[in-house]
DOKESE-295627 format. One record per residue: x, y, z of N, C-alpha, C, CB in turn; residue number from 1; residue in three letters. Coordinates in Angstrom, 1 decimal. Each point is the difference from the previous one (the first is absolute). Glycine has a CB too. Example, Ala and Ser with C-alpha at 12.3 -4.5 7.8 and 13.67 -1.06 7.14 Angstrom:
2
     nu     nv     nw    cau    cav    caw     cu     cv     cw    cbu    cbv    cbw num residuo
   13.2   -5.7    7.8   -0.9    1.2    0.0    0.9    1.2    0.0   -1.9   -1.2    1.2   1     ALA
    1.5    2.3   -1.9    0.9    1.1    0.0   -0.8    1.1    0.8    1.2   -0.6   -2.2   2     SER
//
This chain:
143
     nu     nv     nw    cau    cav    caw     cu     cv     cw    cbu    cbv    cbw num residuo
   41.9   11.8   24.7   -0.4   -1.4   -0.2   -1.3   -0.3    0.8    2.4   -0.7   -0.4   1     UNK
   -3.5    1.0   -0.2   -1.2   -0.4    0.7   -0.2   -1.7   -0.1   -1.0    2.6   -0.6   2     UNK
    0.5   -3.3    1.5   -0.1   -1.3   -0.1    0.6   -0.6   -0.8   -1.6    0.4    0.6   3     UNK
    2.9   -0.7   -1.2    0.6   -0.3   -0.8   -0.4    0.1   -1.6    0.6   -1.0    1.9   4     UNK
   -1.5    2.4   -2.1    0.0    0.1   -1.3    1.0    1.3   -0.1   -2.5   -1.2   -0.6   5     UNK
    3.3    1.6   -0.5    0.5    1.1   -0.2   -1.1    0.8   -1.0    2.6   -1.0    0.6   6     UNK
   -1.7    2.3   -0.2   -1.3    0.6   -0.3    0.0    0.1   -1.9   -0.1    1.7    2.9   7     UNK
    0.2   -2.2   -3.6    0.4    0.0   -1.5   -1.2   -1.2   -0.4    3.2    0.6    0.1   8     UNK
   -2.9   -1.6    1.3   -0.9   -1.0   -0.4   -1.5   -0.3    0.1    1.9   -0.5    0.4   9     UNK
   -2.1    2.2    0.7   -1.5    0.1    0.3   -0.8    0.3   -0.9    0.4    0.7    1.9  10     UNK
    0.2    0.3   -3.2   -0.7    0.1   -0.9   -0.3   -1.0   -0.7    0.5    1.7    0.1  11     UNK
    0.9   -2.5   -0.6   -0.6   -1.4   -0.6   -1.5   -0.6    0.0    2.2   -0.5    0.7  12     UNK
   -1.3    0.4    1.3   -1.4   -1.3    0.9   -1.0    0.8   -0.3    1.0   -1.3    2.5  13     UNK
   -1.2    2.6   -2.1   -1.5    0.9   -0.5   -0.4   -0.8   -1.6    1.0    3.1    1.3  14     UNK
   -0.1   -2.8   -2.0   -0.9   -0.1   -1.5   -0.6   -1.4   -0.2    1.5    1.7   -1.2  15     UNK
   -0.4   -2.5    1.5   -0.4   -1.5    0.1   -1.3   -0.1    0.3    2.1   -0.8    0.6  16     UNK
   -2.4    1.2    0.5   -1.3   -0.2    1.1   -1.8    0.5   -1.0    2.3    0.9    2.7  17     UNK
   -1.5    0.6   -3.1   -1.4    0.3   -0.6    0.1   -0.5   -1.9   -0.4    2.6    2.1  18     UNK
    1.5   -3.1   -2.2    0.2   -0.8   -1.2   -1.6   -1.2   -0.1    3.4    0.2    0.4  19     UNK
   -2.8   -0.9    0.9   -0.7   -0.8    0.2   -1.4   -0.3    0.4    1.9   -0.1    0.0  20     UNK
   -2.1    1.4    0.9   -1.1    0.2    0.4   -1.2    0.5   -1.5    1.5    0.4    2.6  21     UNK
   -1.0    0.3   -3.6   -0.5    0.3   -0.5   -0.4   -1.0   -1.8    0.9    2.2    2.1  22     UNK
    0.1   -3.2   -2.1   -0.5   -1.4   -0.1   -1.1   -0.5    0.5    2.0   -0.2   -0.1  23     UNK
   -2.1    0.2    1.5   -1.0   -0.8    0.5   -1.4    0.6   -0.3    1.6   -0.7    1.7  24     UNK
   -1.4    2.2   -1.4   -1.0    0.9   -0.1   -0.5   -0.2   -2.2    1.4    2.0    2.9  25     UNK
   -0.7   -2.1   -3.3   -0.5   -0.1   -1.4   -0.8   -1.5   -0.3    2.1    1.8   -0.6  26     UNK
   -1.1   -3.2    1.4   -0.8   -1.2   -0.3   -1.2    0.3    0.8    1.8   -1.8   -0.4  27     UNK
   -2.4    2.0    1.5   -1.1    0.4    0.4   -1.2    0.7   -0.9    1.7    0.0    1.7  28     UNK
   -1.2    1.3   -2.1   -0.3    0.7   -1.2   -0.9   -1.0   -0.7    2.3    1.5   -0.1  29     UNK
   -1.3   -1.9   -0.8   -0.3   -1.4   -0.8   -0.7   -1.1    0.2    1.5    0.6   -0.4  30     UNK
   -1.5   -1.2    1.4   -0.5   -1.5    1.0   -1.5    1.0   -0.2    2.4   -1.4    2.5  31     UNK
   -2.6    2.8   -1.4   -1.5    0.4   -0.3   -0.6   -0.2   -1.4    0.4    1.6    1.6  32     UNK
    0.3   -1.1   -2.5   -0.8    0.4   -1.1   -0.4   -1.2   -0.5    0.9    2.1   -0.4  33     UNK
   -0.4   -3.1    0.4    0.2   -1.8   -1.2   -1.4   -0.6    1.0    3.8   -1.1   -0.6  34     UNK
   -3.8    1.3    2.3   -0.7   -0.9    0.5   -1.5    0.5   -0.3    1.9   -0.7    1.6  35     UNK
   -1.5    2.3   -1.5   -2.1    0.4   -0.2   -0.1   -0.4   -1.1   -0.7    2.2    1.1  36     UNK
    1.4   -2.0   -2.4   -0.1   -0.6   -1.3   -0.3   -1.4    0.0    1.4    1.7   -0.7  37     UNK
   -0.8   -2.5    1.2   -0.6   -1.3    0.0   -1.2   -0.3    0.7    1.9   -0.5   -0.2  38     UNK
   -2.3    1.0    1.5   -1.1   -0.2    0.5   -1.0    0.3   -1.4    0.9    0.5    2.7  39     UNK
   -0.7    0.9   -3.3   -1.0    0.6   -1.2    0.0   -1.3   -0.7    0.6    2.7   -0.3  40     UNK
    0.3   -3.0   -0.1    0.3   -1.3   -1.0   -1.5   -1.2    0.0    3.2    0.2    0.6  41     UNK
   -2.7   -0.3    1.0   -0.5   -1.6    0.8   -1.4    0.2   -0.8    1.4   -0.4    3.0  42     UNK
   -2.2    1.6   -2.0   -1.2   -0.2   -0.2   -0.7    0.6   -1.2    0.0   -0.3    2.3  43     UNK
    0.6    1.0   -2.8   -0.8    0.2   -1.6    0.1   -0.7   -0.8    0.1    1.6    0.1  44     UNK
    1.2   -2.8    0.4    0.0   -1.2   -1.1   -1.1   -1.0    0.6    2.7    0.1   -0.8  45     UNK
   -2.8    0.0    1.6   -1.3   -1.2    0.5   -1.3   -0.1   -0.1    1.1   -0.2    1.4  46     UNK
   -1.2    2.0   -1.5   -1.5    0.4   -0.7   -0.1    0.0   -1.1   -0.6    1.2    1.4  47     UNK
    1.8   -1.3   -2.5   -0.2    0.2   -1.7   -0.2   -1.5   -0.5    1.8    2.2   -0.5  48     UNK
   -1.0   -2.9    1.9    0.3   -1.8   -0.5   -1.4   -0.6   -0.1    2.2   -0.4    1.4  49     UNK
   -2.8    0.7    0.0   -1.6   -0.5    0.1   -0.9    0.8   -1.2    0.2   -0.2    2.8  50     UNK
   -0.3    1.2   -3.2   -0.8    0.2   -0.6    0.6   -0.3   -1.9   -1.1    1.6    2.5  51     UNK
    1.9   -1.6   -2.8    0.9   -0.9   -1.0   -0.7   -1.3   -0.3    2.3    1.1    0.9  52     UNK
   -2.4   -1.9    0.7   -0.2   -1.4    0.0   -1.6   -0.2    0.3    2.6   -0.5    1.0  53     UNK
   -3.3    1.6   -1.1   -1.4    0.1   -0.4   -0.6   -0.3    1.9    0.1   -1.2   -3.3  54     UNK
    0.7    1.2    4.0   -0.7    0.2    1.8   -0.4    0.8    0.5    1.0   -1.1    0.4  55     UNK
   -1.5    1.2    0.1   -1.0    0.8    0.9    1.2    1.0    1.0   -2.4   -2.3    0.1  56     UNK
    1.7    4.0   -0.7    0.8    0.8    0.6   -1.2    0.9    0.1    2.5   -0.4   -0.8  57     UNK
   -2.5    0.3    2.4   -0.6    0.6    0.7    0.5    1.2    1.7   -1.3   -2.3   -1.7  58     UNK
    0.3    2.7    2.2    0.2    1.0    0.8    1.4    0.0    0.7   -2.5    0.1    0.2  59     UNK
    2.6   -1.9    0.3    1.4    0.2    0.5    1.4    0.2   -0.8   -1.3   -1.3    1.6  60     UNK
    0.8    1.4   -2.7    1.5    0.1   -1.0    0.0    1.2   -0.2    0.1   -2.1   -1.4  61     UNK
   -1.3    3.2    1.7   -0.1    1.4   -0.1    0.9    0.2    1.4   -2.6    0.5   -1.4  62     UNK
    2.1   -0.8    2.0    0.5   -0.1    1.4    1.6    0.2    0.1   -2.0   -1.5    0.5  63     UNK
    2.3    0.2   -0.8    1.6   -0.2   -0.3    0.4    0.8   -0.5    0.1   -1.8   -0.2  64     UNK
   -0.6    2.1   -1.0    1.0    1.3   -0.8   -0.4    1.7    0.6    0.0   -1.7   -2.6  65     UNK
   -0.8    1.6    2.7    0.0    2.1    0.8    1.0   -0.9    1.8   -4.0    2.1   -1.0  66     UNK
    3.5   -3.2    1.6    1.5    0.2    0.8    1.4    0.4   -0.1   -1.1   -1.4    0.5  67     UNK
    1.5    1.1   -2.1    0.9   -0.5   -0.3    0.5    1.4   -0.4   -0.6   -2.6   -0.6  68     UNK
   -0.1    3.4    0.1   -0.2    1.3   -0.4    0.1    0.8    1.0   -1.3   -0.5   -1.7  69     UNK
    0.9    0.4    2.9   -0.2    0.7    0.9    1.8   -0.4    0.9   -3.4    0.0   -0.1  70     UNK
    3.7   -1.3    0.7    1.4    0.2    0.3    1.1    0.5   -1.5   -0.6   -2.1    2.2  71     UNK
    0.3    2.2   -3.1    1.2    0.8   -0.7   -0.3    1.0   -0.2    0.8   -1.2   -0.8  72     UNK
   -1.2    2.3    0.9   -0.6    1.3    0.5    0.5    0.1    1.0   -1.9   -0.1   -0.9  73     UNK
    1.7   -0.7    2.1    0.9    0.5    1.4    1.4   -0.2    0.1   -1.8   -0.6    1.1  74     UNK
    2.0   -0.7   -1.6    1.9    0.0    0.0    0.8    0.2   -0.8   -0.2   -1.3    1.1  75     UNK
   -0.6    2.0   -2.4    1.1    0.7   -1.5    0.2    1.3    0.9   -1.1   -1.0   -2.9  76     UNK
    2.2    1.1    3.6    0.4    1.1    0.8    0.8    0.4   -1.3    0.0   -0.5    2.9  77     UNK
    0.8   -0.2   -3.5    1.0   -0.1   -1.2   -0.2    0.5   -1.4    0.4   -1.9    1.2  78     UNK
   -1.8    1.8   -1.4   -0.3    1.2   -0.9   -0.4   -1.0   -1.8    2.1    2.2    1.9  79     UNK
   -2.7   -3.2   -1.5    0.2   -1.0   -1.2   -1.2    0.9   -1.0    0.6   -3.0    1.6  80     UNK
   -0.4    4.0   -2.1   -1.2    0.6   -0.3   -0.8   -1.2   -1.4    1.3    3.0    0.8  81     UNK
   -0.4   -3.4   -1.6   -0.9   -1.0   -1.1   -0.6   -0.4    0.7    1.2   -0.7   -1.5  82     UNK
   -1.0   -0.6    2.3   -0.6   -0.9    0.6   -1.3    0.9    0.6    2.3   -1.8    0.3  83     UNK
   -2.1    2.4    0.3   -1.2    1.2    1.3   -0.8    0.1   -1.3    1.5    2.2    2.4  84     UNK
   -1.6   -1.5   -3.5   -0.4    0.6   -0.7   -1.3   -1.0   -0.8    2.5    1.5    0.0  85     UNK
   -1.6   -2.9   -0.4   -1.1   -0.7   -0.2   -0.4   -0.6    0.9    0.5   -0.1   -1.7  86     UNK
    0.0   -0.2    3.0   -1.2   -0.7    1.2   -1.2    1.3    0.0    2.1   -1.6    2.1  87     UNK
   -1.7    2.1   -2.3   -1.2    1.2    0.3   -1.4    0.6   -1.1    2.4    0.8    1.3  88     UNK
   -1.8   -1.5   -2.5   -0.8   -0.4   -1.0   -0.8   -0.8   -0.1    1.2    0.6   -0.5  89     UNK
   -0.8   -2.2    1.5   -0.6   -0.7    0.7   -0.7   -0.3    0.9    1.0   -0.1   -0.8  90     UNK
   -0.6    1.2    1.8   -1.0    0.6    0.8   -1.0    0.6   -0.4    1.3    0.2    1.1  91     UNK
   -1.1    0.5   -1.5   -1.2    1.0   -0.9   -1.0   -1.5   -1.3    2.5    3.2   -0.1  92     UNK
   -2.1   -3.5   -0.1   -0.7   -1.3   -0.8   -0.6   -0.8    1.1    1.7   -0.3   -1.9  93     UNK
   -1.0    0.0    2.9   -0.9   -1.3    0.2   -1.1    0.8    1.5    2.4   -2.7   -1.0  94     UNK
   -2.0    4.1    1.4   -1.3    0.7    0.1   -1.2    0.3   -0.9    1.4    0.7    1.3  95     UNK
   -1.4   -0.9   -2.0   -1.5    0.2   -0.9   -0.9   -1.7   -0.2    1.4    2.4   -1.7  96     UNK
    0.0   -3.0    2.0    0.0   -2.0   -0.3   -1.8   -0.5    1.3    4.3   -0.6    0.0  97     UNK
   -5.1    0.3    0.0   -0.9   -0.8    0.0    0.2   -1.2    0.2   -0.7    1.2   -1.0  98     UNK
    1.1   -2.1    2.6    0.8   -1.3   -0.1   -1.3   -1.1   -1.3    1.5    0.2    3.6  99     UNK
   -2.5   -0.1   -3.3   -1.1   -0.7   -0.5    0.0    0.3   -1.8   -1.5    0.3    2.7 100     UNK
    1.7    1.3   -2.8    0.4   -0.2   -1.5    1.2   -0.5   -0.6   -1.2    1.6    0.1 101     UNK
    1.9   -1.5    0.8    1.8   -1.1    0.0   -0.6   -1.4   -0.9    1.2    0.8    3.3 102     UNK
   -2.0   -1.2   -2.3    0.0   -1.8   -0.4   -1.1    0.1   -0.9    0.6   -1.4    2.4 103     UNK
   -1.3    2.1   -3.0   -1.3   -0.2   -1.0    0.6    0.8   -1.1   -2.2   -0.1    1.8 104     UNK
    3.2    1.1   -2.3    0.6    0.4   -1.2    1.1   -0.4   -0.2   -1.1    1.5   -0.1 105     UNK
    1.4   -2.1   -1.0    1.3   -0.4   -0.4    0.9    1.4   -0.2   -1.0   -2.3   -1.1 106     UNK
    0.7    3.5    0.3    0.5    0.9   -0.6    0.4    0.5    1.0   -1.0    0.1   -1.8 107     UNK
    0.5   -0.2    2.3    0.0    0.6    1.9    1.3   -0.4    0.5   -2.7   -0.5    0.7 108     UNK
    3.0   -0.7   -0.4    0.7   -1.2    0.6    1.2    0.0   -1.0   -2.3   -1.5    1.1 109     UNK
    2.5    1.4   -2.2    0.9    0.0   -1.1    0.6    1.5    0.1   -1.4   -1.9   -1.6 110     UNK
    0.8    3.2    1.7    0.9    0.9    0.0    1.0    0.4    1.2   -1.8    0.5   -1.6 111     UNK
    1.0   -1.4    2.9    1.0    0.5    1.2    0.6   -1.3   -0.3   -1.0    1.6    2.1 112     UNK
    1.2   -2.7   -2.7    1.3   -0.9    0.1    0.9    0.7   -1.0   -1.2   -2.5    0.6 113     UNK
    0.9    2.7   -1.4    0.7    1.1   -1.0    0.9    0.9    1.0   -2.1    0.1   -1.8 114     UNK
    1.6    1.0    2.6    0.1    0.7    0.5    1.3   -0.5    1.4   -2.5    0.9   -1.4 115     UNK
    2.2   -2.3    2.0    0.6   -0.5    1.1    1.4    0.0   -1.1   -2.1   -1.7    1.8 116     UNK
    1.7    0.2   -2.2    1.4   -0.2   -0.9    1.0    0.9   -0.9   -1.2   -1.7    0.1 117     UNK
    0.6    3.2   -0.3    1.0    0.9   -0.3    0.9    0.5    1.1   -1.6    0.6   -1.6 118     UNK
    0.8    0.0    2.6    0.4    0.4    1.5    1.3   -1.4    0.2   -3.1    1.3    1.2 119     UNK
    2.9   -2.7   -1.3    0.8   -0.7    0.8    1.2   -0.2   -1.0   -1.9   -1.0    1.6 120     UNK
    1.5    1.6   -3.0    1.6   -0.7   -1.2    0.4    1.8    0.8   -0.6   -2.1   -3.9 121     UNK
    0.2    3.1    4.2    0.8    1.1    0.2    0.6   -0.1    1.1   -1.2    1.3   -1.0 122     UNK
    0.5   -2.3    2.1    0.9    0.6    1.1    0.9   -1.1    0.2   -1.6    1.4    1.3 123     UNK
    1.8   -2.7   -2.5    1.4   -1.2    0.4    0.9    1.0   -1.0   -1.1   -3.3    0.4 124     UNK
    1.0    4.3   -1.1    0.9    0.5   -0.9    0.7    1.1    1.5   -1.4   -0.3   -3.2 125     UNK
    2.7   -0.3    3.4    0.9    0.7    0.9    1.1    0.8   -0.5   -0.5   -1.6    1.3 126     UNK
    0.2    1.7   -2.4    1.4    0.9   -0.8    0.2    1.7    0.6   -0.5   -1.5   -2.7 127     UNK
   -0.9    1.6    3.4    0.3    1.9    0.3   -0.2    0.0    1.5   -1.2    1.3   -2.3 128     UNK
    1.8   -2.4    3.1   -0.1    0.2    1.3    1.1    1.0    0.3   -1.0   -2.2    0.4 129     UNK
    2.3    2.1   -0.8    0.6    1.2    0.2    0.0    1.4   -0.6    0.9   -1.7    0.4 130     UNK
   -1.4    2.2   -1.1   -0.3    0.9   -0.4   -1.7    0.3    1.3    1.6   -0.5   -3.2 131     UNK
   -2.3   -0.2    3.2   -1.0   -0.2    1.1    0.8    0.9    1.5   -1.0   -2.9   -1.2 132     UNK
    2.0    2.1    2.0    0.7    0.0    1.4    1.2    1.3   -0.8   -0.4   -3.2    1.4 133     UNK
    0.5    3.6   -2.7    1.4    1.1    0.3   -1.3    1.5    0.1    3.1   -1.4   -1.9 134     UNK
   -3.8    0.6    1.3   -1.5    1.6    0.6    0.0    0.2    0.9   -1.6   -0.2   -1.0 135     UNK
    1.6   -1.1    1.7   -0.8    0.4    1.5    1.5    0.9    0.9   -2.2   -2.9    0.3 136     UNK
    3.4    2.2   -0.5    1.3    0.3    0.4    0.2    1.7   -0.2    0.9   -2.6   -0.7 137     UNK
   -1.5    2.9   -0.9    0.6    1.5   -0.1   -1.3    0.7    1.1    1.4    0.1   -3.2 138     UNK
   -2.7   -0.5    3.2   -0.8    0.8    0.7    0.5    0.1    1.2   -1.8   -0.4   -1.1 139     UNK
    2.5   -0.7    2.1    0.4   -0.1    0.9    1.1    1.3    0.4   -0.8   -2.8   -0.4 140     UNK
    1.8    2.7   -1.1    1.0    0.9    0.4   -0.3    1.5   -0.3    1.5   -1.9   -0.3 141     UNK
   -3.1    2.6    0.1   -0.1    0.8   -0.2   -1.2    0.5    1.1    1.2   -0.5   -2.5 142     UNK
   -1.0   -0.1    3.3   -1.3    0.2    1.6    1.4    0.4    0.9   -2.6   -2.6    0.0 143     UNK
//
């Protein structure tokens, strides 16, 4: 009788424990992947909105979005490859982007709101976050 558990019950209390632990470890999982996705959401909807609504999108809305590009790049430890795939498309676009040709071509200005508002209907669609976090899980269990 160790501390009043018998020993029948240690395995139980064992499984219970990483039962649970590994619950926590999966909403986590999850909690990552929904929040970078929304951040993606926030601001590619604000640059497709403005330029939708015919306003002025300029250097700092370039700005905003390679930021925006640049923290999900650092914290998709998780492996969101869609999402990476087109921020990186975006990157690659709005390096060739001209803030000054931004506000003087429409075609210009119309194809990255195009471009935002695809990026932001992909990343509120959450249906493959688990398939997303059981990737990262099997890579985990094969290191």
């Amino acid at each position: 009788d160790a501390g009043g558990i018998r020993e029948g019950e240690t395995v139980e209390v064992y499984q219970r424990f990483k039962d649970n632990l590994q619950a926590q470890f999966d909403e986590f999982l999850k909690d990552a992947v929904v929040d970078l996705r929304y951040q993606v959401q926030e601001t590619c909807l604000k640059v497709a909105e403005r330029i939708s609504k015919g306003e002025i999108v300029n250097g700092n809305s370039i700005n905003s979005l390679t930021a925006m590009i640049d923290k999900f790049t650092n914290l998709n430890f998780v492996g969101d490859k869609k999402i990476e795939d087109q921020l990186s498309a975006l990157r690659a676009k709005l390096q060739t982007v001209d803030p000054k040709e931004l506000k003087e071509k429409d075609e210009l200005r119309n194809a990255l709101g195009i471009m935002a508002a695809s990026i932001a209907k992909e990343a509120a669609d959450i249906s493959d976050v688990s398939t997303i976090t059981n990737g990262y899980k099997r890579r985990l269990d094969l290191e």
